[in-house]
C-alpha positions in Angstrom: -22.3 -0.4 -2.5 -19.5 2.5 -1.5 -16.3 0.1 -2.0 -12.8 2.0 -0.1 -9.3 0.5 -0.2 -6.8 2.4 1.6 -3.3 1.8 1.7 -1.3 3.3 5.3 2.4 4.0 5.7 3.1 3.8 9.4 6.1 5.3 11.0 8.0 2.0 11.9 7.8 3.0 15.5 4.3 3.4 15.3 3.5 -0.2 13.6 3.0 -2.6 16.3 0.4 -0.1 18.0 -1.2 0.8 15.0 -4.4 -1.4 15.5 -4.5 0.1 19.1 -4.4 3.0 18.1 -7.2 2.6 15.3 -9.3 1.0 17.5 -11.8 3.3 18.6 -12.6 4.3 15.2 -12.2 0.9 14.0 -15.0 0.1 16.4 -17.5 2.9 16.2 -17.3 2.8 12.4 -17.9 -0.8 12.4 -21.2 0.3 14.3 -22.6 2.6 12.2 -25.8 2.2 10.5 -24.3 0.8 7.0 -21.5 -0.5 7.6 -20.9 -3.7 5.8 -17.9 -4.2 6.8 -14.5 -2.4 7.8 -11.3 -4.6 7.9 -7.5 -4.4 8.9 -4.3 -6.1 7.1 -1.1 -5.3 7.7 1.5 -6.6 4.5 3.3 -9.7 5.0 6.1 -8.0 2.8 6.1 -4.1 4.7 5.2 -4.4 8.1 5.1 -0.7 8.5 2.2 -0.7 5.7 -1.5 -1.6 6.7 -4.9 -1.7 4.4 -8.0 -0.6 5.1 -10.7 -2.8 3.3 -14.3 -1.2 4.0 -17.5 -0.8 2.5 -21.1 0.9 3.2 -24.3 0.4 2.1 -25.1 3.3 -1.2 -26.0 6.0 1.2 -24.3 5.8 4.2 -20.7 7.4 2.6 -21.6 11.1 3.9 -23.1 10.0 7.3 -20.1 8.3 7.5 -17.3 11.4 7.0 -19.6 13.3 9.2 -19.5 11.2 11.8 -17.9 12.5 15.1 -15.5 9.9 15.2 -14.3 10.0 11.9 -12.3 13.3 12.2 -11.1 11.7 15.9 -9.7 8.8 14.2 -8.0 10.4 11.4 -6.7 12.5 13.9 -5.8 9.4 16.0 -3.5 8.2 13.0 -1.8 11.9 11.7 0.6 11.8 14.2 1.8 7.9 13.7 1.9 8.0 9.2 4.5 8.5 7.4 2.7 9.8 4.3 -0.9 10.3 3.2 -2.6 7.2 2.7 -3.5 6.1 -0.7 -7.1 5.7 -1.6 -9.7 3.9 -3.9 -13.1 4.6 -3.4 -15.9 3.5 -5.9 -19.6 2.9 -6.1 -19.7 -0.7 -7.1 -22.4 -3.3 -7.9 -23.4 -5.7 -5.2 -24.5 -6.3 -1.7 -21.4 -7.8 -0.5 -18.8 -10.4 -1.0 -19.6 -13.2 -4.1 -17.8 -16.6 -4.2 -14.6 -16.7 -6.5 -15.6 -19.4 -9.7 -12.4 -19.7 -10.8 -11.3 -21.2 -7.2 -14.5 -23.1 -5.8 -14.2 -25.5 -3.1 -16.6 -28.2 -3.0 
């Protein structure tokens, strides 16, 4: 499984319509064939600072950064950051999310 974290830095005028402005690609990524799963969170600590939690199935990366809407959305969010985003992106072991042992709830 491709496993990305991305870290945003919004211009503060920009923040609040952030998630509008994500939107579209928010929802045709979410829609692509191998998408596991593509998630928003803005810090409870920065609130001009969102995270992008995402992940796609082994071999759906490159469909993905080819996609038509992927250049439109990063174009989308040039215009509203505040400096280049901050990325992890690894090939991991696993299908999806596992249960934490060290906090299980009966």
């Amino acid at each position: 499984m491709i496993f990305i974290v991305v870290k945003y830095d919004v211009k503060p005028e920009y923040a609040d319509k952030f998630i509008e402005i994500t939107r579209e690609f928010t929802e045709a990524t979410r829609a692509e064939p191998g998408n596991k799963w593509f998630e928003w969170s803005r810090s409870v600590e920065n609130p001009n600072e969102f995270t992008l939690v995402e992940a796609f199935d082994d071999n759906a990366g490159e469909a993905h950064v080819k996609a038509p809407h992927f250049q439109k959305g990063l174009d989308a969010m040039r215009p509203v950051l505040a400096s280049t985003p901050k990325i992890i992106s690894r090939v991991i072991d696993g299908d999806g999310w596992d249960e934490m042992g060290e906090l299980k709830i009966d």
